[in-house]
Backbone as CSV, one residue per row, in Angstrom:
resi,resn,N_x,N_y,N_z,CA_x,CA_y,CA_z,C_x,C_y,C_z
1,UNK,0.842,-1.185,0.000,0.000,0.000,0.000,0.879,1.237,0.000
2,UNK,0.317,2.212,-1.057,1.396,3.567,-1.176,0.185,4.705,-0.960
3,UNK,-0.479,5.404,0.201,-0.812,6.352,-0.105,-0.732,7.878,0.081
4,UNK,0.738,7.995,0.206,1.780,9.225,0.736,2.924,9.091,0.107
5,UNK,3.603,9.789,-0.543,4.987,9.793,-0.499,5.384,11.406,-0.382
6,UNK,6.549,11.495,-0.484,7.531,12.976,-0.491,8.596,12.795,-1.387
7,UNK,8.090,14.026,-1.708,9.136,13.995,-3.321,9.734,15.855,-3.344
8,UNK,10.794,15.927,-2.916,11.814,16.946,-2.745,12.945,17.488,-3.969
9,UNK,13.372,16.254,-5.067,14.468,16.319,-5.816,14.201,17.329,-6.591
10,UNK,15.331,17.837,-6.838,15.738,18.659,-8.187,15.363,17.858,-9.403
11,UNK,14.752,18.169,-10.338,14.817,18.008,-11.908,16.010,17.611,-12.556
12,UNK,16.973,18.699,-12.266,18.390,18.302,-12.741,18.812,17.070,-12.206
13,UNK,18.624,17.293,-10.464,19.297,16.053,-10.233,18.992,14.747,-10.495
14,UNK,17.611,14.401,-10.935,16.854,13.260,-11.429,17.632,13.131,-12.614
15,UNK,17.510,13.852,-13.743,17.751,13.899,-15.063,19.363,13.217,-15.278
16,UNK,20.022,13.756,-13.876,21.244,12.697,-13.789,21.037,11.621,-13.322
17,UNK,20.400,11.309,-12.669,20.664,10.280,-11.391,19.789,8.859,-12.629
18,UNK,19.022,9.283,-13.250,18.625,8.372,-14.231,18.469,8.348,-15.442
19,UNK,19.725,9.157,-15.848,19.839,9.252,-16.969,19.009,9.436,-17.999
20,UNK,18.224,10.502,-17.871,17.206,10.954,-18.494,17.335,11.592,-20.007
21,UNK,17.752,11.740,-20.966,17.519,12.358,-22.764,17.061,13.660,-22.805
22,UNK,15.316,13.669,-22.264,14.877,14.685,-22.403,13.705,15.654,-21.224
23,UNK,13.733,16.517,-21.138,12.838,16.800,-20.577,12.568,18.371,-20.646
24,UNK,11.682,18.601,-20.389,11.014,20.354,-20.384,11.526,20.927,-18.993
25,UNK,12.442,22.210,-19.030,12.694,23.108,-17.782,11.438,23.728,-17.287
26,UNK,11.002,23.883,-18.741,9.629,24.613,-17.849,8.536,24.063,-17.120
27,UNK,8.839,22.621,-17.194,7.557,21.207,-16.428,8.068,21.517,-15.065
28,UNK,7.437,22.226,-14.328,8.440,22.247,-12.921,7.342,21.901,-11.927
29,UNK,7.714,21.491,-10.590,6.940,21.174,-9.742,7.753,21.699,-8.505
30,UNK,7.319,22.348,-7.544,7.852,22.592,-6.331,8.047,21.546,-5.348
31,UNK,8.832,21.658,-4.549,9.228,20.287,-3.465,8.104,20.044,-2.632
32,UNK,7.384,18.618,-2.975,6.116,18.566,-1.610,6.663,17.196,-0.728
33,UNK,5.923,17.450,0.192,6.767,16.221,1.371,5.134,16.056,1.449
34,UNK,4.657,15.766,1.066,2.890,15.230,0.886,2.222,15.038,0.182
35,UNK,2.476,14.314,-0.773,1.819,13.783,-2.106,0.980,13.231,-1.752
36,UNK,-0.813,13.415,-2.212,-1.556,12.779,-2.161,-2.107,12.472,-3.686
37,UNK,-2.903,11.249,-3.538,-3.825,11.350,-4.810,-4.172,12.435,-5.610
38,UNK,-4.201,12.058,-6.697,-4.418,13.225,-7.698,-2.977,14.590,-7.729
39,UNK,-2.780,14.475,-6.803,-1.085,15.721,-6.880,-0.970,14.675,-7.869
40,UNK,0.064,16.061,-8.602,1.229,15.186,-9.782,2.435,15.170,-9.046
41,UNK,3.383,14.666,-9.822,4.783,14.295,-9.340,6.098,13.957,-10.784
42,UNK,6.990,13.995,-10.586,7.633,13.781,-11.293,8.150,12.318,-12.037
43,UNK,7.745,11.608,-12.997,7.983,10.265,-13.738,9.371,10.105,-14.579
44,UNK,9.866,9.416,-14.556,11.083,8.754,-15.810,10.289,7.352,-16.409
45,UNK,10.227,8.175,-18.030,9.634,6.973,-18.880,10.385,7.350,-19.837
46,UNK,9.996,6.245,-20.952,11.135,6.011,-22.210,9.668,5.735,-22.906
47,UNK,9.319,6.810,-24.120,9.244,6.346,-25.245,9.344,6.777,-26.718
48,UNK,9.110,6.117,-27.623,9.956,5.970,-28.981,9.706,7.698,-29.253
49,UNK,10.661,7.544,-30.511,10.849,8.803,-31.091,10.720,8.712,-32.577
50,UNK,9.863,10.356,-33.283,9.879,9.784,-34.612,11.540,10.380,-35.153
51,UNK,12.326,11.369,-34.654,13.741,11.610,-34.741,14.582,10.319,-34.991
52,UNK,14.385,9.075,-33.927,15.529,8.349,-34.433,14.647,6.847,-33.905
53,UNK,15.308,5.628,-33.836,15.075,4.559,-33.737,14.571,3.770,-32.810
54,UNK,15.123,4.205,-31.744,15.199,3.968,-30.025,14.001,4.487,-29.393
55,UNK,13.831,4.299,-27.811,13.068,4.325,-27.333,14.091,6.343,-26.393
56,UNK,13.229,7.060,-26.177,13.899,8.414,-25.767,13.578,8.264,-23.874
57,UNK,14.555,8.547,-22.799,14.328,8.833,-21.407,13.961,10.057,-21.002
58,UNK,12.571,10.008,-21.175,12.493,11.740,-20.556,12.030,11.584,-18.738
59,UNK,11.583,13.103,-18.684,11.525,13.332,-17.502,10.228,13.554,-17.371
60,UNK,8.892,13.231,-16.931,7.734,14.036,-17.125,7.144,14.366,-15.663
61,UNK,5.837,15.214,-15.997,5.364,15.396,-14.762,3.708,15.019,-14.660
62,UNK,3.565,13.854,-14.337,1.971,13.164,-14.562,1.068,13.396,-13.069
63,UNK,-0.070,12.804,-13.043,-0.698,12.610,-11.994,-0.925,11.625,-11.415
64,UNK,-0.905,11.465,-10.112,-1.076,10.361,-9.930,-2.773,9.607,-9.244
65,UNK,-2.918,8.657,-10.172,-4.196,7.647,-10.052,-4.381,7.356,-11.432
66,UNK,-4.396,6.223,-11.216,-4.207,5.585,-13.396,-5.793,5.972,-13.514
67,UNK,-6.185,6.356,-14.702,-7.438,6.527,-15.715,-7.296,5.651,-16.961
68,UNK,-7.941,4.612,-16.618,-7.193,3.587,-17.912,-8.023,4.548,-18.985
69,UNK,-7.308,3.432,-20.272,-8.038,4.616,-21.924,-9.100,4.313,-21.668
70,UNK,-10.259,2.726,-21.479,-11.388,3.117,-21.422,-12.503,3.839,-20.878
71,UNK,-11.917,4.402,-19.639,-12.342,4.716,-18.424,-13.599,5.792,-19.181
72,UNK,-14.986,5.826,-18.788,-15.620,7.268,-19.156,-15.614,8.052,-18.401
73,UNK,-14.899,8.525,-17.170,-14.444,9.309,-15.999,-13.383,9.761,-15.967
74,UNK,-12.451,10.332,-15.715,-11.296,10.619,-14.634,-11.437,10.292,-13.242
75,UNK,-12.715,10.336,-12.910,-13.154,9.844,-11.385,-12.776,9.090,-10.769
76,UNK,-12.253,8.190,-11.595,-11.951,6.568,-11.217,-10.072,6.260,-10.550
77,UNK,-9.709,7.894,-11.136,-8.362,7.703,-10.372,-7.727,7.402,-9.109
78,UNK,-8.792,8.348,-8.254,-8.358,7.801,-6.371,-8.476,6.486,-6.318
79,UNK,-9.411,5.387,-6.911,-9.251,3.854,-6.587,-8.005,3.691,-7.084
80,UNK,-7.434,3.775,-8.183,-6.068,3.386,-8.672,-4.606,3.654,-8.753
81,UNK,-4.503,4.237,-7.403,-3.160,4.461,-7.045,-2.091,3.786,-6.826
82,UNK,-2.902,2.660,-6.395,-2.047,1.137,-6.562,-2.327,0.225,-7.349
83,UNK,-1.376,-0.357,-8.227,-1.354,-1.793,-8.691,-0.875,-3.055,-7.766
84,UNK,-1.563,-4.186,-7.922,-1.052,-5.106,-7.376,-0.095,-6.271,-8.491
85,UNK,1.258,-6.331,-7.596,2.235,-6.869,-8.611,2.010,-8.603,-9.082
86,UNK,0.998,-9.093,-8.555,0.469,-10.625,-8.421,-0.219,-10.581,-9.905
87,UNK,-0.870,-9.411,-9.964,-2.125,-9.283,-10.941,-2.468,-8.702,-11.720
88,UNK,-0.750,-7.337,-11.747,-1.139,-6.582,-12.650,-0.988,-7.110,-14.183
89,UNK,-0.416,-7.759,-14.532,-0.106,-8.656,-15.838,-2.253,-8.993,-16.853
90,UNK,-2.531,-8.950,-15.597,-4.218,-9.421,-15.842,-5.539,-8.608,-16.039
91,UNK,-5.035,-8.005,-15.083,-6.280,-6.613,-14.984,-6.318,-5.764,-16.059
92,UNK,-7.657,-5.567,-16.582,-7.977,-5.139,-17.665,-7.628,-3.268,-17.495
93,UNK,-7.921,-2.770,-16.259,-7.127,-1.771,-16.083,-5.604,-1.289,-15.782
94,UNK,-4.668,-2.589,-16.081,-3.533,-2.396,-15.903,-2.733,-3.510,-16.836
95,UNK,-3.072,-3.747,-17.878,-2.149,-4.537,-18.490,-1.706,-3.974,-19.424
96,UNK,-2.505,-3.072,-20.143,-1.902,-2.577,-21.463,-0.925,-1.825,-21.208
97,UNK,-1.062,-1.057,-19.907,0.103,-0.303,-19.572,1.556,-0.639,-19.415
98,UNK,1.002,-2.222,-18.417,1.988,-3.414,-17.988,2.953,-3.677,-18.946
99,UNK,2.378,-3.840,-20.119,3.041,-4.297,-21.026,4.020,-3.083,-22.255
100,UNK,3.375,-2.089,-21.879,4.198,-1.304,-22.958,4.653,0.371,-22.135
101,UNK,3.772,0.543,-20.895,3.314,1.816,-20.476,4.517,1.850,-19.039
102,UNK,5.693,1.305,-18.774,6.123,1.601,-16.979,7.111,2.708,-16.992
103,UNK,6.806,3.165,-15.610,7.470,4.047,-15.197,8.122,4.471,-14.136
104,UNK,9.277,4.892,-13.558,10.353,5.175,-12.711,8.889,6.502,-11.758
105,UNK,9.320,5.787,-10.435,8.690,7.635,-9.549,9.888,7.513,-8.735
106,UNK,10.643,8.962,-8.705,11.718,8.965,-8.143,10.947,9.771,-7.088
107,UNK,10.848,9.278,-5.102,10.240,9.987,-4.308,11.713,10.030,-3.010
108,UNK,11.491,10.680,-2.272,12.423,10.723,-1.278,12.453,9.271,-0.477
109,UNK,10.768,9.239,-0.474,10.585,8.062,0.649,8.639,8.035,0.707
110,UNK,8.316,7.081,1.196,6.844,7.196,1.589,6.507,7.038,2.958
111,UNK,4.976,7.497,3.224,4.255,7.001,4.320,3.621,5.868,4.065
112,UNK,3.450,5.522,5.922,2.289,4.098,5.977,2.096,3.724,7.286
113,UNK,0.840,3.818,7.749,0.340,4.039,8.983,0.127,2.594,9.666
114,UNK,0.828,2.271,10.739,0.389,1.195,11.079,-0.541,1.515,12.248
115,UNK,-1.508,0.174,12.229,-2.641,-0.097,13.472,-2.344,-0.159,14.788
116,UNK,-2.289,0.479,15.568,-1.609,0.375,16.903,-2.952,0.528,17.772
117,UNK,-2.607,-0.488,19.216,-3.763,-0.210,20.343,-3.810,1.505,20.568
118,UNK,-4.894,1.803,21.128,-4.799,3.213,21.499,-5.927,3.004,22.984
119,UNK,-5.844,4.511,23.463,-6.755,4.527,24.950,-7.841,3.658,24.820
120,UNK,-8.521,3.267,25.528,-10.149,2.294,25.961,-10.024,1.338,24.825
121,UNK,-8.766,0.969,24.351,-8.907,-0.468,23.368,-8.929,0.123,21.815
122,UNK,-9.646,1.358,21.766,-9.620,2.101,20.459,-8.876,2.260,19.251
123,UNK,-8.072,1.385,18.199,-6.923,1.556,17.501,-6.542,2.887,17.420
124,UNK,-5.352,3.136,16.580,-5.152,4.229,16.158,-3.931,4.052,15.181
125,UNK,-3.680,5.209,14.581,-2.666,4.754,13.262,-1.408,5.833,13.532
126,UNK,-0.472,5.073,13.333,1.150,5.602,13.873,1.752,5.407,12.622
127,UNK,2.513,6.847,11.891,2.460,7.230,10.999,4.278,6.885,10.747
128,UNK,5.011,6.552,9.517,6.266,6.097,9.436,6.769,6.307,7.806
129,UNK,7.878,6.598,8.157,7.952,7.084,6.439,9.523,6.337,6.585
130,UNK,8.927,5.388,4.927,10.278,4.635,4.667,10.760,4.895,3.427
131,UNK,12.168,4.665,3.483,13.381,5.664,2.712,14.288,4.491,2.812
132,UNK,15.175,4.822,1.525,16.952,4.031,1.509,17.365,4.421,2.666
133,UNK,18.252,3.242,3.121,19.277,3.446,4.121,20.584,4.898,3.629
134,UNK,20.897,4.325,2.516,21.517,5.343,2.123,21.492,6.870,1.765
135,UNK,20.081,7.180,1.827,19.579,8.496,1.686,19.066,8.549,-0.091
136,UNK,19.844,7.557,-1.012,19.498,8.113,-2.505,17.502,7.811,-2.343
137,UNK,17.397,8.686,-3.517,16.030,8.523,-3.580,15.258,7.349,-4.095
138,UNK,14.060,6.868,-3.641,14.036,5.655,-3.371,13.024,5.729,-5.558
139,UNK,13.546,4.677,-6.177,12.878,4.497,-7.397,11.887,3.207,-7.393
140,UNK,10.556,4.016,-7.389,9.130,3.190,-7.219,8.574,2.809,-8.524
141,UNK,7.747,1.505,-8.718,7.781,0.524,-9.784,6.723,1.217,-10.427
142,UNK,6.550,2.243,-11.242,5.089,2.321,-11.626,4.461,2.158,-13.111
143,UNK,3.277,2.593,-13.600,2.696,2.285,-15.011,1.883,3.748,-15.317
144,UNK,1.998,3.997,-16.070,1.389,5.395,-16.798,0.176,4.934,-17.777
145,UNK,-0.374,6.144,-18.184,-1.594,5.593,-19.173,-2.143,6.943,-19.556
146,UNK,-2.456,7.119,-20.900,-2.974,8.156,-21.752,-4.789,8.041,-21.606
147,UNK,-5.391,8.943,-21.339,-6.778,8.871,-21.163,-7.517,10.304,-22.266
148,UNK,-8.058,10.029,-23.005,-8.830,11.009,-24.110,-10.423,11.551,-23.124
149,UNK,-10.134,13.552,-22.733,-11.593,13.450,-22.235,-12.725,13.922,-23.776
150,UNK,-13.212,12.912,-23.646,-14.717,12.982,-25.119,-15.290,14.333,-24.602
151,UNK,-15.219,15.164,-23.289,-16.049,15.983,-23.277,-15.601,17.557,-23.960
152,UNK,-14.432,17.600,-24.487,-13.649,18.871,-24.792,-12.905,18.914,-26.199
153,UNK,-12.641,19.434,-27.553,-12.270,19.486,-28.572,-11.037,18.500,-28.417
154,UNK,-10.545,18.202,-29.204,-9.463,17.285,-29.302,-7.900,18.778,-29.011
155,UNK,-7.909,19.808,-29.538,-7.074,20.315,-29.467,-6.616,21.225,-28.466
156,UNK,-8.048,21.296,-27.226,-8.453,21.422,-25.948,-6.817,21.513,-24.871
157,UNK,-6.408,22.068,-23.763,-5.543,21.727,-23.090,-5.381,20.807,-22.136
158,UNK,-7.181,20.609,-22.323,-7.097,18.977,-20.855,-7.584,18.089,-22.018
159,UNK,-7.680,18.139,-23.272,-8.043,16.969,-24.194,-7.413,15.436,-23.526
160,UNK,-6.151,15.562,-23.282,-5.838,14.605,-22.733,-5.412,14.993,-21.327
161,UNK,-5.242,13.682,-20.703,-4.961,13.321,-18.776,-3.911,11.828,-19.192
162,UNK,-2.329,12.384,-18.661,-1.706,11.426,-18.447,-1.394,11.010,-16.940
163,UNK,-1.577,9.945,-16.409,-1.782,9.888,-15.354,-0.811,8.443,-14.706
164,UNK,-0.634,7.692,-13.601,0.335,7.034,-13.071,0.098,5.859,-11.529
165,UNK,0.147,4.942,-11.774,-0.093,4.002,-10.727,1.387,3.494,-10.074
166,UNK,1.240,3.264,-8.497,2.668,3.014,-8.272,2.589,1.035,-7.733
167,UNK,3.314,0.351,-8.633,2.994,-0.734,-8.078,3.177,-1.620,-6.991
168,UNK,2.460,-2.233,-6.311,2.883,-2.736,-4.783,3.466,-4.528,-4.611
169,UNK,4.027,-4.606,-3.825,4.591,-5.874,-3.509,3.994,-6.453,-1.838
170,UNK,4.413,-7.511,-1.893,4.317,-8.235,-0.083,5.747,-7.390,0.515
171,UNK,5.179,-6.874,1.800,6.135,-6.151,2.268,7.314,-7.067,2.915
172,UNK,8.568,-6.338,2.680,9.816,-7.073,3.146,9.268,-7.709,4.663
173,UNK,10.237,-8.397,5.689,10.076,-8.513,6.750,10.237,-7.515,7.607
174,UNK,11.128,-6.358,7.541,11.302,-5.358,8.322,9.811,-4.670,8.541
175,UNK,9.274,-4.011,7.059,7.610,-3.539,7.114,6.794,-4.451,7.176
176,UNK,6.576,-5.569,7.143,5.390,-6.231,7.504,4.520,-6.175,8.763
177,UNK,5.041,-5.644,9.767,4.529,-5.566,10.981,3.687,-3.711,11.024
178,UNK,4.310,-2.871,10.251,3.499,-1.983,9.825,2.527,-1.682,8.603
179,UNK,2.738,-2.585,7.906,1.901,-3.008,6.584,1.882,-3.850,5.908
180,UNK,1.219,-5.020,5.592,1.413,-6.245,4.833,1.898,-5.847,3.133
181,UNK,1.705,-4.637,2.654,1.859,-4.212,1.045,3.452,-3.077,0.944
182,UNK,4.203,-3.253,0.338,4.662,-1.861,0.213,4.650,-1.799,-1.510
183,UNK,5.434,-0.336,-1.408,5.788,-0.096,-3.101,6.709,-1.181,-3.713
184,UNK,6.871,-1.707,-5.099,7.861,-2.292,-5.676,8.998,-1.369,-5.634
185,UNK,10.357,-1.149,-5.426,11.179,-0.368,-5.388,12.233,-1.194,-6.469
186,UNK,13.344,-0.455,-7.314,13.850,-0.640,-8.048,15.117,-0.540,-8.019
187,UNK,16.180,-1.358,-7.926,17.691,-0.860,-8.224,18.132,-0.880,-9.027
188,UNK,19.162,0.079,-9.550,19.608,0.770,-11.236,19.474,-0.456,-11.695
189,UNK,20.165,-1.148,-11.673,20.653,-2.476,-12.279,19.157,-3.024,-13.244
190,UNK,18.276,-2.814,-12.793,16.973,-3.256,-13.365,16.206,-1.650,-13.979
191,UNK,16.736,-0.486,-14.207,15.928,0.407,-14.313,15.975,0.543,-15.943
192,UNK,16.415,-0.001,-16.717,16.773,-0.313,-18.076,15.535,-1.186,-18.513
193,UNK,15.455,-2.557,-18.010,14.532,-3.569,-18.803,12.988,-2.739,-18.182
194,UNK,12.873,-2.621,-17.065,11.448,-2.093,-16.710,11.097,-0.705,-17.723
195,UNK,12.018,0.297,-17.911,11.771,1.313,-18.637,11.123,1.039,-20.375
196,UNK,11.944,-0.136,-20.772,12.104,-0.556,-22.049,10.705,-0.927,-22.495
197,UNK,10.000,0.051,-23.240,9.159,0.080,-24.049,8.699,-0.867,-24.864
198,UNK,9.924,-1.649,-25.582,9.982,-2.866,-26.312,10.121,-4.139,-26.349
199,UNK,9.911,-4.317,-24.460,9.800,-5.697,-23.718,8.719,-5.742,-23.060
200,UNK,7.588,-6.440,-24.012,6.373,-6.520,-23.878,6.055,-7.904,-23.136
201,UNK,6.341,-8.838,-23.441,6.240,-10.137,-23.354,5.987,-10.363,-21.774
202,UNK,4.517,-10.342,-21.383,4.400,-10.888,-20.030,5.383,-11.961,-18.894
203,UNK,5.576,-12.747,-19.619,6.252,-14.003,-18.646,7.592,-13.270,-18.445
204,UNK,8.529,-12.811,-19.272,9.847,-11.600,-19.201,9.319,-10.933,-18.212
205,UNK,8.254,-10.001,-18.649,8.245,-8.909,-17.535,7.823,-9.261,-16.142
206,UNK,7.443,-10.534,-15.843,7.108,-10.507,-13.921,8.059,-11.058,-13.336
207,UNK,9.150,-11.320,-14.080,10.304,-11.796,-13.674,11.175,-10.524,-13.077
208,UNK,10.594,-9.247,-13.635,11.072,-7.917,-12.704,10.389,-7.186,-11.798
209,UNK,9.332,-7.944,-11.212,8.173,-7.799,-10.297,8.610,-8.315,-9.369
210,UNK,10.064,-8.318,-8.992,10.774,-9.018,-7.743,11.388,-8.188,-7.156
211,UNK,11.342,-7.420,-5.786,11.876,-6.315,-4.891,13.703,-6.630,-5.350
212,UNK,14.375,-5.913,-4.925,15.490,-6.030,-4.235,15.393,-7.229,-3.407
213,UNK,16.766,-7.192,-2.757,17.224,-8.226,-1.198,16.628,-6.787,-0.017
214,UNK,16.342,-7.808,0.685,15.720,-6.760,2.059,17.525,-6.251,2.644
215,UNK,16.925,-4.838,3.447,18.355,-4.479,3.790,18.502,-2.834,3.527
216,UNK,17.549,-2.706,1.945,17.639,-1.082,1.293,17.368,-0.156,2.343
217,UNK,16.274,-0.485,2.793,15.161,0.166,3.755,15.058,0.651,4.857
218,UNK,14.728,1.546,5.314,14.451,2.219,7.113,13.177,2.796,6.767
219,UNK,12.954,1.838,8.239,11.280,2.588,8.928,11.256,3.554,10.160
220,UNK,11.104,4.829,10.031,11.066,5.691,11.125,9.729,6.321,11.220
221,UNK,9.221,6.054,12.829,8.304,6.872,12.877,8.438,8.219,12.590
222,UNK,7.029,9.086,12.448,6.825,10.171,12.354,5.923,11.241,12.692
223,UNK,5.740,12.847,13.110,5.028,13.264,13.345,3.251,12.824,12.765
224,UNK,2.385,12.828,13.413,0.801,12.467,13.242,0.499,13.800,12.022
225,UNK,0.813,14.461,11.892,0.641,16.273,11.147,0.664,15.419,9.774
226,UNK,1.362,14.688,9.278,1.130,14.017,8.068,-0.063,13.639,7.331
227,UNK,-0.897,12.748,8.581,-1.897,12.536,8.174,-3.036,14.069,7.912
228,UNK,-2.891,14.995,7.777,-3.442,16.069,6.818,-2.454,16.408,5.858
229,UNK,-3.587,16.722,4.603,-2.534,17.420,3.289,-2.888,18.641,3.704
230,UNK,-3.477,19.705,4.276,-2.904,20.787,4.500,-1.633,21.101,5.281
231,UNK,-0.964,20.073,5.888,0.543,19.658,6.602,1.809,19.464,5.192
232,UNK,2.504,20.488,5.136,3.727,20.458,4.004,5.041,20.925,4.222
233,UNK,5.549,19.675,4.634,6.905,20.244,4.803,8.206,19.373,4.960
234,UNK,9.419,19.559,5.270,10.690,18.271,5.568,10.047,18.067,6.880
235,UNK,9.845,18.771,7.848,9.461,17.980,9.126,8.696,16.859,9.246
236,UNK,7.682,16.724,8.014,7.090,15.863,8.126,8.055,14.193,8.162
237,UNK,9.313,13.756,7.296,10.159,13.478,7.258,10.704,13.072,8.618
238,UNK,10.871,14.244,9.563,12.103,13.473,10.802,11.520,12.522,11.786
239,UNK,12.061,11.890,12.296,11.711,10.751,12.843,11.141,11.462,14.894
240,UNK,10.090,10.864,15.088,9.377,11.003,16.301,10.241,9.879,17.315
241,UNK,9.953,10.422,18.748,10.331,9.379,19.611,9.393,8.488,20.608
242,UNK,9.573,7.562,21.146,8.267,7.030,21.768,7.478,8.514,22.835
243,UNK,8.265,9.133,23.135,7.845,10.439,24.130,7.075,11.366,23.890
244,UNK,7.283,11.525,22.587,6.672,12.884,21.735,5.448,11.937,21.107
245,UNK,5.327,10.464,21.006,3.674,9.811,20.924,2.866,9.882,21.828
246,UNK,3.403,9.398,23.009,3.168,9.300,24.356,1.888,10.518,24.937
247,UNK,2.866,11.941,24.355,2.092,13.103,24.886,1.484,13.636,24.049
248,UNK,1.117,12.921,22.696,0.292,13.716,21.473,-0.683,12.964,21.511
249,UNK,-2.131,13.541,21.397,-2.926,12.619,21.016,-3.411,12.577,19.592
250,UNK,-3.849,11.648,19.412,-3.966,10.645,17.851,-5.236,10.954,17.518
């Protein structure tokens, strides 16, 4: 389950860090440490060019909740923020993408609230944002998709909605005790065949529907202020102590 992340990077520094071809200076997005549904965010996808032969790495800036092409809504995006990596190969809202449509989300790190007892037996949700050990930014498994709205001229500026699902896995052992799902996360080494436009072939591709080795990862709690998107900032980011839960209430 992904339904938070924070996404801080520079443009430039993406455009290095994954070797990106092309992209627009003027596509800019300001640093949010609170991505919710529907916010856009910044994508690395590859595709073809009528200039030359190959498939091109740009940089884009989509939204996130997939609108498959058939969809007669945009509405339908908050359900689809996640893919599931068991099934996305199948689902009629996520295969065509599966197969020709994936994409890099370069985020700092995400949230994910685990279930904790609270006063008179009452649960409550204790908020944790996980990130590389190493600090690089963490690259999440996702799928893009072109959606036509029928309600506006074709040459319209919202004629089209490109939009973005981030796909999920069984969480390592470290997160399982705060969430049974996390994001698929990606190391360089694999950011080539997943990008590749021209490796369609199902049975190939779920063979890269396999996390890393556990180890990448840190789970730190975090301030409760998260759970609102009117809350934006790095603080959201630093890690809480059992003391500062203790005396906040939930």
């Amino acid at each position: 389950m992904c339904g938070r992340f924070a996404s801080s990077s520079k443009p430039e520094d993406l455009v290095d860090l994954f070797g990106v071809e092309w992209w627009d200076p003027e596509e800019t997005l300001a640093p949010n440490w609170n991505v919710a549904p529907t916010n856009s965010a910044f994508v690395v996808l590859e595709r073809m060019s009528k200039e030359r032969p190959d498939a091109v790495r740009q940089l884009r800036v989509l939204r996130w909740g997939l609108v498959p092409q058939w969809s007669d809504s945009a509405g339908t995006a908050v359900k689809m923020i996640n893919a599931r990596s068991d099934t996305v190969h199948e689902k009629p809202s996520y295969r065509q993408a599966f197969a020709s449509r994936r994409c890099i989300l370069p985020v700092d790190g995400y949230y994910e609230w685990q279930t904790v007892p609270g006063e008179r037996g009452k649960p409550r949700k204790k908020p944790f944002f996980v990130s590389r050990v190493d600090g690089a930014p963490l690259a999440l498994a996702g799928l893009y998709e072109f959606w036509r709205n029928r309600a506006v001229p074709a040459g319209h500026p919202e004629a089209w909605l490109v939009t973005f699902t981030i796909v999920t896995t069984d969480a390592e052992e470290l997160l399982a005790p705060i969430h049974e799902r996390m994001p698929l996360f990606l190391d360089p080494s694999s950011f080539d065949e997943w990008l590749d436009p021209g490796l369609s072939d199902p049975d190939e591709l779920r063979r890269l529907l396999i996390p890393p080795p556990p180890g990448a990862l840190r789970a730190v709690p975090v301030s409760p202020a998260v759970g609102s998107i009117r809350n934006n900032g790095p603080e959201l980011k630093e890690p809480w102590t059992e003391v500062e839960y203790e005396t906040t209430l939930f």
